[in-house]
C-alpha positions in Angstrom: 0.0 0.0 0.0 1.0 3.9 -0.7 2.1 5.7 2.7 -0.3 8.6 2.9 0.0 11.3 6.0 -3.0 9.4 7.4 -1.1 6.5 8.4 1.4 9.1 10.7 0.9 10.0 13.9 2.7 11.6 16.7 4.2 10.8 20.1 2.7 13.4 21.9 3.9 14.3 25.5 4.7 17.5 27.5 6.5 20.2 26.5 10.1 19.7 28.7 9.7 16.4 29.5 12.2 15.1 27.8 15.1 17.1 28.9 14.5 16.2 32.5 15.1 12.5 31.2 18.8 12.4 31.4 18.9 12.5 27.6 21.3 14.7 27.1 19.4 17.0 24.7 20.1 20.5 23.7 18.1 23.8 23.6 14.6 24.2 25.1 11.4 22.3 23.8 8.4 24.6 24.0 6.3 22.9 21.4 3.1 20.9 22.6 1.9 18.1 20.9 -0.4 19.9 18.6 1.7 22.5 17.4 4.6 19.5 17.3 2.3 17.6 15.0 1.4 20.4 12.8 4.8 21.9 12.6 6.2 18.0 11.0 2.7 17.8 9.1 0.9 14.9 10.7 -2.8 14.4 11.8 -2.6 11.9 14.4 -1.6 12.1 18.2 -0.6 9.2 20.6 -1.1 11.7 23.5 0.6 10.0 26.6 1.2 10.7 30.1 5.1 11.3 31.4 6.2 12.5 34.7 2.1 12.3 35.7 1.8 14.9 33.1 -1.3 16.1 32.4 -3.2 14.5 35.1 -7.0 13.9 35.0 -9.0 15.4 33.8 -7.7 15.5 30.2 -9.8 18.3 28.5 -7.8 20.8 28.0 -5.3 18.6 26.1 -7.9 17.1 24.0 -9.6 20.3 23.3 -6.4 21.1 21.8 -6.5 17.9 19.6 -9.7 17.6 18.5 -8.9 18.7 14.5 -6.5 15.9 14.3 -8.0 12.4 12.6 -7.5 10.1 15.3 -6.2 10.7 18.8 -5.2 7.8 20.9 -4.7 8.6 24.6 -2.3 6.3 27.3 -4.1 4.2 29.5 -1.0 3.1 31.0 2.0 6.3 30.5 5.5 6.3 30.4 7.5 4.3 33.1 7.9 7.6 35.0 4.5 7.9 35.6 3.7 6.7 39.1 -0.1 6.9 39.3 0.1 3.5 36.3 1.5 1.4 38.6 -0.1 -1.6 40.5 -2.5 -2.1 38.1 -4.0 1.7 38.0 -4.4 3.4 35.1 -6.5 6.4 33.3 -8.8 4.3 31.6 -11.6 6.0 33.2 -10.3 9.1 31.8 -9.7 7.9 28.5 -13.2 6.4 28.3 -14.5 9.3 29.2 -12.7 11.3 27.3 -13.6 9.1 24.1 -17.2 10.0 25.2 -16.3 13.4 24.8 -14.1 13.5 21.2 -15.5 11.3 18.4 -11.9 11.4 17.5 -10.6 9.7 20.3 -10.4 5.8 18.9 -8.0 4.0 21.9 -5.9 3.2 24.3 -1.9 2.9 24.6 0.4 1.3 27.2 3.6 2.7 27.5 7.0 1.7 28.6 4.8 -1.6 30.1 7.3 -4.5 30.1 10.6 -4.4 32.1 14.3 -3.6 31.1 15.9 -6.5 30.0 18.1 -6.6 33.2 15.0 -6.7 35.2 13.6 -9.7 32.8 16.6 -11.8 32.8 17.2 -11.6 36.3 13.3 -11.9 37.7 14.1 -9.1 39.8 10.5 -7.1 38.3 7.0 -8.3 37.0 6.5 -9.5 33.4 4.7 -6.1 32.8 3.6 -2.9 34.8 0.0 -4.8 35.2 -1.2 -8.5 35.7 -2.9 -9.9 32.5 -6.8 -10.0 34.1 -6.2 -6.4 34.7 -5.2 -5.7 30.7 -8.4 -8.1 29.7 -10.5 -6.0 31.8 -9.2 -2.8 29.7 -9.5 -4.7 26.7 -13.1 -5.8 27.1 -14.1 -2.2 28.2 -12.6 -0.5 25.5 -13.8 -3.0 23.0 -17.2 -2.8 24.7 -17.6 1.4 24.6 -20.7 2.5 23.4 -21.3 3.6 19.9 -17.9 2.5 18.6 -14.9 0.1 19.4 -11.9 1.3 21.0 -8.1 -0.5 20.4 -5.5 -0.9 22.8 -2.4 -0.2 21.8 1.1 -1.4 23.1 4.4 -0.7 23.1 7.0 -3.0 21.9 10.9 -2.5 22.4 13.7 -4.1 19.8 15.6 -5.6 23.3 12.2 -7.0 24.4 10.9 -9.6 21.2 12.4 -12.6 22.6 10.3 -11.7 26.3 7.4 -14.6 27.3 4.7 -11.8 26.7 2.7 -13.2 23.9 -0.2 -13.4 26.1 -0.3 -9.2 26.8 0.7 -9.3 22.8 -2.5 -11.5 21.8 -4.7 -9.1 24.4 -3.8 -5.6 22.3 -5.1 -4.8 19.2 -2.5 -2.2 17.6 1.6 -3.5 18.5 4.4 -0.5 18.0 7.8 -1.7 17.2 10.6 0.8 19.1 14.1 0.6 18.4 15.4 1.9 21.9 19.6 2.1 21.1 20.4 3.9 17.5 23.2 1.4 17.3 20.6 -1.4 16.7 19.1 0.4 13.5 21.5 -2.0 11.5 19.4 -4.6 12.7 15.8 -2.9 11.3 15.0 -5.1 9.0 16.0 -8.5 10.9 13.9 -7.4 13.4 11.2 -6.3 12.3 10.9 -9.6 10.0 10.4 -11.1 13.6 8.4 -8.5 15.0 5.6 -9.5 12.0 6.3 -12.8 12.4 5.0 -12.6 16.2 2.3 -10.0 15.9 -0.1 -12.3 12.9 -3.0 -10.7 12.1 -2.0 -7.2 14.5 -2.4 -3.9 13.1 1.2 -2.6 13.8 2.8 0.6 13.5 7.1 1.4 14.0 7.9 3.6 16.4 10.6 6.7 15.0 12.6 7.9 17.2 14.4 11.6 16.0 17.1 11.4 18.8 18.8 8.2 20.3 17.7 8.0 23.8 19.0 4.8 24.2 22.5 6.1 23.6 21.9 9.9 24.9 23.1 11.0 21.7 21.9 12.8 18.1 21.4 10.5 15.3 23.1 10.3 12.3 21.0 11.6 9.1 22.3 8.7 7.6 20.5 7.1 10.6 17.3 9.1 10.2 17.4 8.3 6.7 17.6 4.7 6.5 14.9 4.3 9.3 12.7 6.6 7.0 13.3 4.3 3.9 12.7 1.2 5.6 10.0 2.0 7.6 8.6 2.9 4.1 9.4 0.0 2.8 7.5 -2.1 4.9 4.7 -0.1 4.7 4.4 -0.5 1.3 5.1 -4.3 1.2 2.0 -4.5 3.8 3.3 -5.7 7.0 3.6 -2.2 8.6 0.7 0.1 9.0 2.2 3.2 9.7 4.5 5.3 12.2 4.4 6.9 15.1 7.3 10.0 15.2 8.6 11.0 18.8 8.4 13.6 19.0 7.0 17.0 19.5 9.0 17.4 23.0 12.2 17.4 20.5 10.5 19.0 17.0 11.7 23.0 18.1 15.1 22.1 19.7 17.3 22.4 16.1 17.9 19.0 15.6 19.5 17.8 11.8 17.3 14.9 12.6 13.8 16.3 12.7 14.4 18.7 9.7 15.4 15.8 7.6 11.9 14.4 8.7 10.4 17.2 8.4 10.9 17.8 5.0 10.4 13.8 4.0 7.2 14.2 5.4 6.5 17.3 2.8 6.8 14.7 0.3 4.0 12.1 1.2 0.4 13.1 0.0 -2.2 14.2 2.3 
């Protein structure tokens, strides 16, 4: 299939969050997710929580969303977010949010399996909440009044070979993230596997404009070839899209995101 701007969306967060990740990044991010998305030309937002930013109620975020195509809020935010843990989550918020903004069409969990040191060593859960409790979001979103909702999920590179299928087979909409920019020579290897253990998934890759894994800018040559690849399988059918994060970097000067940028001027609306 042709990639079209519908099939991009955004990794939407708060403006600063980033930088008070240890990252290493430069400058001063100012740009919310809105004006991140429309500043890289893209209609759809994964909006999700970091730090416990925003906390309930969502409103005011979505209000500022609600001329993108599809927005898909986190039930379950980025590791940092200590409110998700236990088995808590915003689902109520989402849900009711969704009530709210026809455009509102899931559910994402973030950051939700462990490190691979934690995994190989036992010393943490399989994932930030027990399987009833992620059947229980499943069923409700699936269940919402007037319309279906799909739970998303993130996927790491480092985490394919994790016992998880059962989460996997629970989610409706898998994101492949390549956390190290050093493992970018590996794209296509894994994300061979990553179709191969996601049949019959919608599934997006994950783009990341800076490597976080590595606290370090990366290449264009870098940005390029995930770009072409993730094109690529787009095309050949096993990808459905991408997922760009993401506005907390989009105003901060990087060689990265203007490379994007203007790639993205080239794909029909």
């Amino acid at each position: 299939m042709k990639l079209k701007r519908d099939n991009l969306w955004i990794w939407g967060q708060h403006p600063g969050c980033h930088h008070a990740g240890g990252y290493k990044l430069p400058g001063e991010n100012r740009m919310d997710s809105a004006e991140g998305a429309r500043y890289l030309g893209i209609p759809n937002c994964c909006r999700v929580v970091m730090q416990d930013k925003p906390a309930p109620p969502f409103d005011a975020e979505s209000e500022k969303l609600k001329g993108f195509k599809q927005v898909v809020w986190s039930s379950v935010g980025a590791g940092s977010t200590t409110r998700h843990r236990t088995n808590q989550s915003d689902l109520e918020e989402v849900l009711r949010q969704a009530g709210k903004y026809d455009n509102v069409t899931g559910a994402v969990l973030d950051d939700f399996f462990p490190s691979a040191e934690d995994f190989e060593t036992n010393t943490g859960d399989r994932a930030r909440h027990t399987i009833d409790s992620i059947r229980s979001m499943r069923d409700r979103l699936h269940g919402f009044p007037g319309r279906k909702l799909d739970l998303w999920l993130v996927w790491y590179d480092y985490q394919l070979d994790f016992n998880v299928e059962d989460y996997v087979d629970l989610c409706d909409v898998i994101t492949f993230w390549t956390w190290e920019g050093s493992q970018l020579s590996k794209l296509d290897e894994n994300i061979e596997k990553f179709v191969r253990k996601t049949p019959g998934k919608r599934r997006l890759a994950g783009c990341y404009m800076w490597n976080y894994g590595e606290t370090k800018p990366l290449s264009n040559e870098q940005m390029q070839n995930q770009l072409d690849r993730y094109q690529y399988w787009i095309e050949k059918g096993d990808l459905e899209g991408i997922v760009f994060c993401s506005n907390c970097i989009a105003d901060i000067g990087l060689e990265a995101v203007e490379l994007t940028r203007q790639w993205i001027s080239k794909i029909p609306e």
